[in-house]
N, C-alpha and C positions, 0 to 999 in steps of 0.2 A: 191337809187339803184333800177336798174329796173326788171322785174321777170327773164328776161334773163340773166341776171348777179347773181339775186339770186339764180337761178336754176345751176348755174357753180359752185356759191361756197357751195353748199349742195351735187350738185354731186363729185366736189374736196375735199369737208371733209369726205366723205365716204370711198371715194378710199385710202386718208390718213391712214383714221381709219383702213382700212382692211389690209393694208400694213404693219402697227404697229401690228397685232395681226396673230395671232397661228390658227386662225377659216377658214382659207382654204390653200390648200398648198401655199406654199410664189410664187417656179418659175412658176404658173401659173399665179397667182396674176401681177407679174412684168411684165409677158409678156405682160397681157391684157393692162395692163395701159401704157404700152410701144407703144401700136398700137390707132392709135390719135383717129379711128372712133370708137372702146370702150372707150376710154377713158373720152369721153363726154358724154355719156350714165352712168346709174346709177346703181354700179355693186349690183342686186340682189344676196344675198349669204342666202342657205341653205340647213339643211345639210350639213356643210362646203363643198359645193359646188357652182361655179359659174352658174348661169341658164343660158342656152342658148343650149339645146342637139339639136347637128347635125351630130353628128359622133362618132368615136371612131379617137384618131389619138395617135402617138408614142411619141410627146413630147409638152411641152405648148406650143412651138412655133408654130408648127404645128395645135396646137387645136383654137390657136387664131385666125391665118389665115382661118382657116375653117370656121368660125364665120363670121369672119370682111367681107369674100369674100360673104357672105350670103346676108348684110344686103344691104336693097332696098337702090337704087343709091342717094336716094330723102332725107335718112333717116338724122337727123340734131342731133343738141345736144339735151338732156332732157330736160323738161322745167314742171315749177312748174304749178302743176292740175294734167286736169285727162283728155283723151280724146278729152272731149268738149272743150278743151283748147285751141289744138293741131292744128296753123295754117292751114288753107287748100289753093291750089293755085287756085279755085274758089271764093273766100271771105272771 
């Protein structure tokens, strides 16, 4: 298995895991994972809260979209590391 593959399925057992569990509200949860460009990203949760503040908005669906419309054009799925990891389209 290659780190891109490994980094899918640790970001896909997370989202699992949080889905099964009571530690943030569920139709926020459903929404994020519902929208493809969170869904590949690795849901940070605390304070049974999802991180990501950019606004105040009236319903998850609404909060997700606010998110998803944020994130850079360029942004891809997680991947295992840290930074230094993080392709660049220099080299």
């Amino acid at each position: 298995m290659n780190t891109k593959d490994a980094a899918k399925g640790v970001v896909e057992a997370e989202w699992k895991r949080l889905l099964g569990s009571d530690r943030v509200d569920r139709n926020l949860l459903r929404a994020a994972y519902a929208e493809p460009r969170l869904r590949q990203l690795f849901p940070w949760v605390g304070m049974w809260e999802l991180r990501e503040y950019v606004g105040e908005a009236d319903t998850a669906e609404a909060a997700v979209e606010m998110v998803a419309d944020r994130l850079p054009s360029d942004c891809g799925q997680a991947i295992v590391g840290n930074r230094h990891d993080v392709p660049t389209s220099n080299g």
